[in-house]
C-alpha positions as a Markdown table, in Angstrom:
| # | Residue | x | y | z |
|---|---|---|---|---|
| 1 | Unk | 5.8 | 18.3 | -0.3 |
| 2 | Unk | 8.3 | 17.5 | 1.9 |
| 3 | Unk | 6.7 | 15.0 | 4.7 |
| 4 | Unk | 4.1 | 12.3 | 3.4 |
| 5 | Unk | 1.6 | 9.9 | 5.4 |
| 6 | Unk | 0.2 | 7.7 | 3.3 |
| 7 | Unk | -2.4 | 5.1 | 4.2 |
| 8 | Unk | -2.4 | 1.7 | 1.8 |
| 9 | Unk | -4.9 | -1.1 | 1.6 |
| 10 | Unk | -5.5 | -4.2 | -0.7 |
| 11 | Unk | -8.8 | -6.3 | -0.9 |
| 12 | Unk | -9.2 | -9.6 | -2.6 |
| 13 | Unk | -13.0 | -10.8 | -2.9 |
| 14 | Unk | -12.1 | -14.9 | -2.4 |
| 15 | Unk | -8.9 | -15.5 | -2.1 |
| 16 | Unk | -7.6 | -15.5 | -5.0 |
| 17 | Unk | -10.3 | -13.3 | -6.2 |
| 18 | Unk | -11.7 | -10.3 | -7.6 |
| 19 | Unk | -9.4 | -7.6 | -6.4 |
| 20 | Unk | -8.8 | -3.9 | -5.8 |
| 21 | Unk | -5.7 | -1.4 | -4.0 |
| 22 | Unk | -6.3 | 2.3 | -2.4 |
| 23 | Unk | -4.4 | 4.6 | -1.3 |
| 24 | Unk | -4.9 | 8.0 | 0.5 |
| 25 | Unk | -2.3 | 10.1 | 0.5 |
| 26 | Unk | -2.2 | 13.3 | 3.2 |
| 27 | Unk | 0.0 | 15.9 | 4.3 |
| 28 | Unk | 1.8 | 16.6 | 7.1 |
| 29 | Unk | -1.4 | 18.3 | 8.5 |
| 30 | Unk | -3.3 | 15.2 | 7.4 |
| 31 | Unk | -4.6 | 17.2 | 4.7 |
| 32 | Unk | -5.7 | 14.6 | 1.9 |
| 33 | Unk | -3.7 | 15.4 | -1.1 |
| 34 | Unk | -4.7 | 12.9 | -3.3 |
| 35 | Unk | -6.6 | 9.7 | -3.1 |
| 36 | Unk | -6.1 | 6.4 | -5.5 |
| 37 | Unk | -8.3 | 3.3 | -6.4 |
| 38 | Unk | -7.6 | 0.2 | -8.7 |
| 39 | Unk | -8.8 | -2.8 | -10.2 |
| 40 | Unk | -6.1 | -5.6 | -10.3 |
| 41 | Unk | -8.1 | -8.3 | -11.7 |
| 42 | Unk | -7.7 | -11.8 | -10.3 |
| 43 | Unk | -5.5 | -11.8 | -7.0 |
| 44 | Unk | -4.7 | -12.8 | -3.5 |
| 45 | Unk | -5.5 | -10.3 | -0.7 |
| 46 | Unk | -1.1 | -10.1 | 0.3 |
| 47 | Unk | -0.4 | -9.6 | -3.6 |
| 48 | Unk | -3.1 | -6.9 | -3.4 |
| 49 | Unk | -1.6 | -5.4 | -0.6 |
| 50 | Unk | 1.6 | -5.4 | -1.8 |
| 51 | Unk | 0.4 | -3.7 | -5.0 |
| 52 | Unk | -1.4 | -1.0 | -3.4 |
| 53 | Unk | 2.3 | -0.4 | -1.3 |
| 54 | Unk | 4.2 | 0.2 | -4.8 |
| 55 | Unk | 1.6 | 2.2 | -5.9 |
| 56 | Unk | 1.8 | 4.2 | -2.4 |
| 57 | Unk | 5.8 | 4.3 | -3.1 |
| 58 | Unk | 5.7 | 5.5 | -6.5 |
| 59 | Unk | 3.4 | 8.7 | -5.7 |
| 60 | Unk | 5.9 | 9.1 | -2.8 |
| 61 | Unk | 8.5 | 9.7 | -5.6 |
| 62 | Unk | 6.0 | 11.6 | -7.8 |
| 63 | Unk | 5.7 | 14.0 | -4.9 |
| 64 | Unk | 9.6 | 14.4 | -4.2 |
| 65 | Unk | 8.4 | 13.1 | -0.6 |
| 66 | Unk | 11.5 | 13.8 | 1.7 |
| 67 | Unk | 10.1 | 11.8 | 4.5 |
| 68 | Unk | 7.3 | 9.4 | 4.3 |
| 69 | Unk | 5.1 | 7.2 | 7.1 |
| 70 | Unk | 3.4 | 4.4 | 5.6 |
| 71 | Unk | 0.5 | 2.8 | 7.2 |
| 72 | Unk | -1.2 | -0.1 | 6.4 |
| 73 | Unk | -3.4 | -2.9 | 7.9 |
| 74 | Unk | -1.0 | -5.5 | 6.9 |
| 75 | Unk | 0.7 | -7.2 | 9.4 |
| 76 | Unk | 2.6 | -9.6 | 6.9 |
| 77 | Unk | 3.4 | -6.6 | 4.6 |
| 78 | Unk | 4.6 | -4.8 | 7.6 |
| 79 | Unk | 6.8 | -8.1 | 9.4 |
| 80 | Unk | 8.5 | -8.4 | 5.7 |
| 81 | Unk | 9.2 | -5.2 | 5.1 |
| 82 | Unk | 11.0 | -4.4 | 8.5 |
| 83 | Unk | 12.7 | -7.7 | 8.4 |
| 84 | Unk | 11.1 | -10.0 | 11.2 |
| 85 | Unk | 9.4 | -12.4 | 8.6 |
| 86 | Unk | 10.8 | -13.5 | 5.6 |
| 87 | Unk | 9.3 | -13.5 | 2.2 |
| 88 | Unk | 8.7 | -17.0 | 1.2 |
| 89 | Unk | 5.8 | -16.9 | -1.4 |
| 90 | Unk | 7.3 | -17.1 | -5.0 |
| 91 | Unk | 4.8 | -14.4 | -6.1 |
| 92 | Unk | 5.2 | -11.9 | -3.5 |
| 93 | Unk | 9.0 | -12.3 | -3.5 |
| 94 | Unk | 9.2 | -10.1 | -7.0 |
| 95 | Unk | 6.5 | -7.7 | -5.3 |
| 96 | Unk | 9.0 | -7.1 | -3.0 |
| 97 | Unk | 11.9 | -6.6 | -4.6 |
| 98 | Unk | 10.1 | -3.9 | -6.8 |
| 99 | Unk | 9.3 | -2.4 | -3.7 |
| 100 | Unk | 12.4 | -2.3 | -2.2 |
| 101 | Unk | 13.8 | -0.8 | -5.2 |
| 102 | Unk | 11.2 | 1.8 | -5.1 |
| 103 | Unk | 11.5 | 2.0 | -1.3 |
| 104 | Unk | 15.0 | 3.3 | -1.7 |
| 105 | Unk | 14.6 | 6.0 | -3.5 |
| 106 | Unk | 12.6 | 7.7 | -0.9 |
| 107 | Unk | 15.3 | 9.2 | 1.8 |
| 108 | Unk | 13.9 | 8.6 | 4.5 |
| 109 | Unk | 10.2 | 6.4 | 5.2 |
| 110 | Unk | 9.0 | 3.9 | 8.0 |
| 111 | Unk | 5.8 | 1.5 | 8.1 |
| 112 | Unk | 3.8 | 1.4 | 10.4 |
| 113 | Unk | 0.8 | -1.2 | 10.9 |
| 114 | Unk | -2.4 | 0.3 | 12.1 |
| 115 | Unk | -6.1 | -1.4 | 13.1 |
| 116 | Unk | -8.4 | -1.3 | 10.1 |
| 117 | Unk | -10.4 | 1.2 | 12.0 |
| 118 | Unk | -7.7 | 3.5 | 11.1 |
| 119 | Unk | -7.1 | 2.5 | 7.4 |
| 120 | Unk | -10.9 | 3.3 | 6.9 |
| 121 | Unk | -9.8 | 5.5 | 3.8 |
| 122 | Unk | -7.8 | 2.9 | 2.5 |
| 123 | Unk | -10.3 | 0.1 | 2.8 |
| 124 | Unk | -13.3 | 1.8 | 1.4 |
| 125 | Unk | -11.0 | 2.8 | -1.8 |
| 126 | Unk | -9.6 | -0.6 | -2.3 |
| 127 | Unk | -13.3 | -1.9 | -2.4 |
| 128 | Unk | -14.0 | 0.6 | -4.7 |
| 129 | Unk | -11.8 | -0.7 | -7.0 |
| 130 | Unk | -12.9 | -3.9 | -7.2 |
| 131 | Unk | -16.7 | -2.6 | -7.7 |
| 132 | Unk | -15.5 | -0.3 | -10.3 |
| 133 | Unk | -14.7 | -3.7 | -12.1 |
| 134 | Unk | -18.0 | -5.8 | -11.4 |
């Protein structure tokens, strides 16, 4: 598959709590190709984000993605990536560094931050995680 849009979400129950990732991954046609849920144990809601964006990543380079939109219902995962906040946090700063380094092996991806009305896929497989854990 040449073109990718994937849709990423992390979910913390507390803060740091009981947590879970998803990510659906479609087509170009917004077919869904595959869809992905976790358990992550004990975490915070931005280091579950950011885990469910290196798991997004590393299907991208499973899938030989050419091209690959990212959307997520991050804000801070979004403003770090593209460079308008800085990463201060001591445990998200590796995070991001592994995804960076998995970032640039895709040629060519962008992230885009969408309302959680549009990450709906994402949100309800996050949570799934962290039931599948309970």
């Amino acid at each position: 598959m040449s073109e990718l849009i994937i849709h990423t979400d992390g979910a913390s129950r507390g803060n740091p709590g009981k947590a879970g990732i998803g990510v659906a991954i479609f087509n170009e046609d917004y077919q869904l190709v595959e869809d992905v849920c976790r358990f992550i144990g004990k975490a915070t809601n931005n280091v579950a984000e950011y885990q469910a964006m290196i798991l997004a990543a590393q299907k991208a380079i499973v899938y030989r993605a050419k091209k690959v939109i990212f959307k997520t219902d991050s804000e801070l995962l979004v403003r770090q990536l593209n460079g308008v906040y800085r990463v201060k946090s001591s445990n998200i700063l590796s995070l991001y560094g592994d995804l960076v380094t998995l970032l640039n092996k895709i040629p060519i991806w962008k992230i885009q931050h969408v309302r959680r009305e549009e990450n709906i896929i994402a949100d309800a497989l996050a949570n799934r995680g962290i039931d599948s854990m309970i």
